[in-house]
C-alpha positions in Angstrom: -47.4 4.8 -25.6 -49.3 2.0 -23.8 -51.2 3.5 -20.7 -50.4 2.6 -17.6 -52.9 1.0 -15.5 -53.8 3.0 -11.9 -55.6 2.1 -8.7 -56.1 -1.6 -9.4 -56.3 -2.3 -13.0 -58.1 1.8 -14.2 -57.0 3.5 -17.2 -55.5 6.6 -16.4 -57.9 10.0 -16.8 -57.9 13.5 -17.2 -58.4 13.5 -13.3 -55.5 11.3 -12.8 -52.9 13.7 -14.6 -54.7 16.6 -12.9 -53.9 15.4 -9.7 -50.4 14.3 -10.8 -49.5 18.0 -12.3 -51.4 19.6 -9.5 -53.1 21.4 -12.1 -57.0 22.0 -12.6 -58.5 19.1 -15.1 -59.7 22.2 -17.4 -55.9 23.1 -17.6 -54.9 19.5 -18.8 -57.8 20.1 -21.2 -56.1 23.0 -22.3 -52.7 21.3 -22.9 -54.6 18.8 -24.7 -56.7 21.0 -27.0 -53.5 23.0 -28.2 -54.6 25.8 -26.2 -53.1 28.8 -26.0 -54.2 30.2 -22.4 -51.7 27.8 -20.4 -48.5 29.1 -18.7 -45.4 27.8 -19.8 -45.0 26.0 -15.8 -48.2 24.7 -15.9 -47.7 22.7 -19.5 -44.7 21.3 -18.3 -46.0 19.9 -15.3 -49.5 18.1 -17.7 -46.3 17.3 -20.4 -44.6 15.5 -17.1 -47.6 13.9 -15.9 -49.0 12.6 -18.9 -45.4 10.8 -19.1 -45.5 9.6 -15.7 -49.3 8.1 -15.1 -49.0 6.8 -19.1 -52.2 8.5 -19.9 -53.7 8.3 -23.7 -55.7 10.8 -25.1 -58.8 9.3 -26.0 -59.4 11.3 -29.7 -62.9 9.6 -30.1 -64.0 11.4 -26.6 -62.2 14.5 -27.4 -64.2 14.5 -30.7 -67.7 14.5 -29.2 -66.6 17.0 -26.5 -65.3 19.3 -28.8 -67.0 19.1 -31.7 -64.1 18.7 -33.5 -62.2 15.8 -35.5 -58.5 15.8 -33.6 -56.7 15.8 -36.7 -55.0 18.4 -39.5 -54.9 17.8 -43.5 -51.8 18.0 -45.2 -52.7 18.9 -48.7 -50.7 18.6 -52.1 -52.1 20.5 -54.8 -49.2 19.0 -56.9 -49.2 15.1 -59.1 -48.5 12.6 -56.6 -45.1 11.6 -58.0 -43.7 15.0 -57.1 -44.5 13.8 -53.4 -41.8 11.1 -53.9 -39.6 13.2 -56.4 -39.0 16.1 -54.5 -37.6 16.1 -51.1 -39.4 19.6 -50.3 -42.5 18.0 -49.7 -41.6 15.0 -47.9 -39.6 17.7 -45.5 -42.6 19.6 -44.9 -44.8 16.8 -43.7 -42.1 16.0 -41.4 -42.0 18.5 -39.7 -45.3 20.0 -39.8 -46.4 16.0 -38.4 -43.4 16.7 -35.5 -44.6 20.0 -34.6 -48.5 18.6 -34.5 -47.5 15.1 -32.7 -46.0 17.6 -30.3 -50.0 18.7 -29.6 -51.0 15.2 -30.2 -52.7 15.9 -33.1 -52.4 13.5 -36.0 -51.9 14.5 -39.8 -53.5 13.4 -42.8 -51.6 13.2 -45.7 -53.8 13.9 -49.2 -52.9 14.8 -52.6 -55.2 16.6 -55.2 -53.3 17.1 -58.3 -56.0 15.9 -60.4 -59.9 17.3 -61.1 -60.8 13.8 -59.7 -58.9 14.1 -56.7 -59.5 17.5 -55.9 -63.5 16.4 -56.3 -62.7 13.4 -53.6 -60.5 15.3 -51.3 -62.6 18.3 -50.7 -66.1 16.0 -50.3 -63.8 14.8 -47.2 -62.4 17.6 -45.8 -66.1 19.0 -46.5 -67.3 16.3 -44.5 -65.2 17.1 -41.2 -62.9 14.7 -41.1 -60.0 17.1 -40.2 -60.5 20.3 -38.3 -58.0 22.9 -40.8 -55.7 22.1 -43.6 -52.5 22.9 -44.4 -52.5 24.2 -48.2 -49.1 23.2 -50.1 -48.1 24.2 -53.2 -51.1 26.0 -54.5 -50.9 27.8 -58.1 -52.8 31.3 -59.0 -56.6 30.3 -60.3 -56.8 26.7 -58.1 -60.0 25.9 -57.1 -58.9 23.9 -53.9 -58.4 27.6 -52.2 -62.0 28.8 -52.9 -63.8 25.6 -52.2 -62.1 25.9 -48.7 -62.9 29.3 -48.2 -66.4 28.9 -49.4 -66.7 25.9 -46.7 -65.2 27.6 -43.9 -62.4 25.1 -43.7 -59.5 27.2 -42.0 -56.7 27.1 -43.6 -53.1 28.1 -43.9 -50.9 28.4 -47.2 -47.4 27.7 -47.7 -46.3 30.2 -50.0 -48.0 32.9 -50.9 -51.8 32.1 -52.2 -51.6 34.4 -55.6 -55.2 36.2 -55.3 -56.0 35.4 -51.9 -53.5 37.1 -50.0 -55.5 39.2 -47.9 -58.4 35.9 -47.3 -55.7 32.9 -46.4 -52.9 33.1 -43.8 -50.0 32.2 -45.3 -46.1 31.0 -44.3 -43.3 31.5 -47.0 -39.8 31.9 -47.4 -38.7 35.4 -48.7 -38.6 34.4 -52.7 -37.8 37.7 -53.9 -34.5 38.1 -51.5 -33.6 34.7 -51.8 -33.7 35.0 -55.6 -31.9 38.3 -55.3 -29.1 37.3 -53.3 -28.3 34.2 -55.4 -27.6 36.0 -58.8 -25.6 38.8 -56.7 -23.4 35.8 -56.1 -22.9 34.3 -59.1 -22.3 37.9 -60.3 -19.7 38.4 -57.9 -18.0 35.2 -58.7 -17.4 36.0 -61.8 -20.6 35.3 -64.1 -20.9 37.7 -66.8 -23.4 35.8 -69.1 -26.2 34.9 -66.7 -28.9 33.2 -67.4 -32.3 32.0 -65.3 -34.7 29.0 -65.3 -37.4 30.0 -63.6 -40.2 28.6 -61.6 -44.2 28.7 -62.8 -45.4 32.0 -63.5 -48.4 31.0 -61.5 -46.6 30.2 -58.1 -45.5 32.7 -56.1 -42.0 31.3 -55.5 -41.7 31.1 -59.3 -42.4 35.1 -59.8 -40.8 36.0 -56.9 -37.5 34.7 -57.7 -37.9 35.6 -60.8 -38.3 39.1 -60.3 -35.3 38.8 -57.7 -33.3 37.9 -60.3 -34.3 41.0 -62.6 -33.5 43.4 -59.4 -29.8 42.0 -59.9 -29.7 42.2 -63.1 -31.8 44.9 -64.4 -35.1 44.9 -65.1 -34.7 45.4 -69.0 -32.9 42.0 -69.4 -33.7 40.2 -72.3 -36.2 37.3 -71.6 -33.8 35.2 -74.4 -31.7 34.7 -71.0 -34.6 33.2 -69.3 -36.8 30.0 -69.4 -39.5 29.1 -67.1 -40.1 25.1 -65.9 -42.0 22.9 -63.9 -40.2 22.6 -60.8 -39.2 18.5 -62.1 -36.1 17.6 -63.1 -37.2 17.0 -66.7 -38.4 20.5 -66.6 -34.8 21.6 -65.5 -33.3 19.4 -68.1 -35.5 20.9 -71.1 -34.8 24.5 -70.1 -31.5 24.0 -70.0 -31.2 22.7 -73.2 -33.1 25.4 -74.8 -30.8 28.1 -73.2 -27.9 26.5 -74.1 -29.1 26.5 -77.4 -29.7 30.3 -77.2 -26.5 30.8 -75.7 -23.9 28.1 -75.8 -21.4 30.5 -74.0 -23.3 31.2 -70.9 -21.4 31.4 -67.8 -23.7 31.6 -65.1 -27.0 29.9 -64.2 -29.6 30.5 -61.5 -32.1 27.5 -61.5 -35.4 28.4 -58.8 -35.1 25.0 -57.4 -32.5 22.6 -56.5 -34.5 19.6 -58.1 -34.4 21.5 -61.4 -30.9 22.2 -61.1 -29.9 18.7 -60.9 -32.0 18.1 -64.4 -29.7 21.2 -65.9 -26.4 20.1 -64.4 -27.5 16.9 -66.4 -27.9 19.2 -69.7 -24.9 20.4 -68.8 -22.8 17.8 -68.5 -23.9 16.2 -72.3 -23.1 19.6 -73.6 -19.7 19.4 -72.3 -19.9 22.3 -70.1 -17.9 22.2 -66.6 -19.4 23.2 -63.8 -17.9 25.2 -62.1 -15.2 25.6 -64.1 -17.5 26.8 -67.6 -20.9 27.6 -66.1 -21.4 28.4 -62.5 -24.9 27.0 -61.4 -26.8 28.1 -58.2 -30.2 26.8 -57.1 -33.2 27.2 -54.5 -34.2 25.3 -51.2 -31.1 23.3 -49.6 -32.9 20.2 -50.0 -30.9 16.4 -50.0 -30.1 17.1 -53.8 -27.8 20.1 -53.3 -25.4 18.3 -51.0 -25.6 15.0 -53.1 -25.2 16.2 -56.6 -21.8 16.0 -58.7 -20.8 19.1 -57.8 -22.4 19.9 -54.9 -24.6 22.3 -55.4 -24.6 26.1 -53.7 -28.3 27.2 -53.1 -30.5 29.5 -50.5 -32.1 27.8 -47.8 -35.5 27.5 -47.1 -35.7 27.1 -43.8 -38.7 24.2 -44.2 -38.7 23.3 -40.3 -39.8 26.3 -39.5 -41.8 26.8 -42.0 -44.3 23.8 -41.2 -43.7 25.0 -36.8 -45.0 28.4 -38.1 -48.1 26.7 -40.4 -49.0 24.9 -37.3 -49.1 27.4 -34.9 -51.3 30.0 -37.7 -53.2 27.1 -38.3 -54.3 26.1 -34.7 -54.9 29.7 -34.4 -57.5 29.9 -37.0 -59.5 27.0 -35.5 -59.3 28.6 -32.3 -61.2 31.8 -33.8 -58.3 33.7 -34.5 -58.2 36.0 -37.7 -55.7 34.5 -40.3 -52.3 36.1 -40.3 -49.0 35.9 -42.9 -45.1 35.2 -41.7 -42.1 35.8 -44.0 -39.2 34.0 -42.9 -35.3 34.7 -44.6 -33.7 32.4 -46.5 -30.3 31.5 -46.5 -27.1 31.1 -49.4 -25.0 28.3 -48.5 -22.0 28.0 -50.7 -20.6 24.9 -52.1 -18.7 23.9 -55.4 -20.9 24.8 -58.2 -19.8 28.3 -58.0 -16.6 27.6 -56.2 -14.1 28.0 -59.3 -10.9 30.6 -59.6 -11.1 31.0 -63.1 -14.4 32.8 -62.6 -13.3 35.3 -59.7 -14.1 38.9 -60.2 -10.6 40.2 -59.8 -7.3 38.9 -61.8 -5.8 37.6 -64.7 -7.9 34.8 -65.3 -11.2 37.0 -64.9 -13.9 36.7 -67.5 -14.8 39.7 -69.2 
């Protein structure tokens, strides 16, 4: 927005949206800081006034008056082409930039999948260039988490940080549920030989799921039925294969993310396997793949907008002073054709034992 000018030529000020809101200028400064003591009334009227007088937040005068830098780090602890390969991420820093622009704070986008990166992205952060971070994708035993802790850097996880849980606030989507409720479905479709390809042991969405998965079908199951990727495409595609291999008659498959299950619907396909019609296939996350892919794809939602609203809010909190807290939100099954097949139904002639 380009400001406005006021009483002959000014800039608009602090004063001027004061006056406008009939507010106090320490409760614009409030608005404008992402504070939380502000009644609901009096944020709308600052929100209205700022619109009307076209006043611009000056973050280079915010920054010497508070101390503070005006921005948020978005941080991938993952290779950067997984930024651009799965839709999960580029979802989360949508919404998470929405829900800051919204407190006109600006995010910074870094990726430290490498030792050199993690050495160049933490001397910045370090430095005080952002005021918290938001941690995504961590895996047990990463550094990143440590070095922020040890700086004082506050900062919330998406997902659950494995080993930190009780240091680092946290947002994530119920895993263990999720995972549960998917192979419960593919059971009660019809899938007798069920099989898994499951996320890294050393994220929390990869055990999670994982163990939902046992819950549904025992815990005893024989890891011959299971293989554990990368969360790529190629790491769906290789797992695949190997359980096919194992166990060319399978009949069900639960992949722990959609962008793996598009890499074994491809395995699938070059085995000659039908989906749904052979195999029915079930994945993780709703993202663009699921509703895209030949078959469409049935999968549990995560529900990644409010997600990144809920990392915000934590997040802000914890730069306010407030002690870090944790949020589990449910996820979702949405049904489509990849377990959508007759022959596989539960009940009748054409049943499978």
């Amino acid at each position: 927005m380009v400001a406005r000018s006021v009483d002959g030529g000014r800039r608009p000020t602090i004063r001027d949206v004061a006056q406008q809101a009939g507010v106090s200028r320490g409760t614009v400064s409030r608005v404008l800081n992402g504070g939380t003591f502000v009644s609901q009334e009096a944020r709308r009227k600052v929100e209205a006034a700022i619109a009307e007088t076209g006043y611009v937040v000056s973050h280079s005068a915010r920054s010497l008056a508070t101390g503070r830098a005006g921005s948020i780090g978005f941080l991938l602890t993952e290779p950067q082409q997984l930024l651009f390969e799965d839709p999960n991420f580029s979802t989360l820093y949508r919404a998470a930039a929405a829900a800051l622009a919204r407190r006109d704070l600006p995010l910074v986008l870094m990726v430290a999948g490498t030792s050199a990166e993690r050495t160049q992205v933490l001397r910045y952060i370090e430095g005080g260039h952002v005021d918290g971070v938001m941690l995504v994708s961590s895996h047990a035993g990463n550094p990143v988490v440590e070095a922020l802790l040890g700086a004082g850097v506050p900062t919330v996880a998406c997902g659950v940080p494995l080993g930190f849980e009780d240091r680092l606030g946290y947002v994530a989507a119920d895993d263990r549920r999720g995972g549960r409720e998917m192979t419960q479905h593919l059971q009660a479709q019809g899938a007798r030989r069920l099989a898994m390809i499951s996320g890294p042991s050393d994220t929390s969405g990869g055990r999670e799921r994982l163990t939902g998965f046992l819950e549904a079908t025992g815990v005893g199951r024989n890891e011959a039925w299971i293989e554990h990727a990368d969360y790529t495409r190629a790491g769906g595609y290789t797992a695949a294969r190997r359980l096919l291999e194992q166990h060319s008659d399978l009949d069900g498959l639960f992949v722990a993310s959609d962008l793996m299950a598009m890499g074994a619907l491809e395995a699938l396909k070059e085995a000659g396997r039908r989906v749904p019609d052979d195999v029915l296939v079930g994945g993780f996350d709703d993202s663009t793949y699921a509703a895209q892919s030949q078959p469409s794809l049935t999968t549990m939602r995560q529900p990644f907008e409010r997600i990144s609203e809920e990392m915000t809010r934590l997040l802000l909190g914890v730069v306010e002073g407030e002690d870090p807290a944790a949020v589990v939100l449910p996820t979702t099954l949405v049904v489509r054709e990849s377990t959508q097949c007759v022959s596989h139904a539960p009940s009748g002639a054409s049943a499978r034992a």
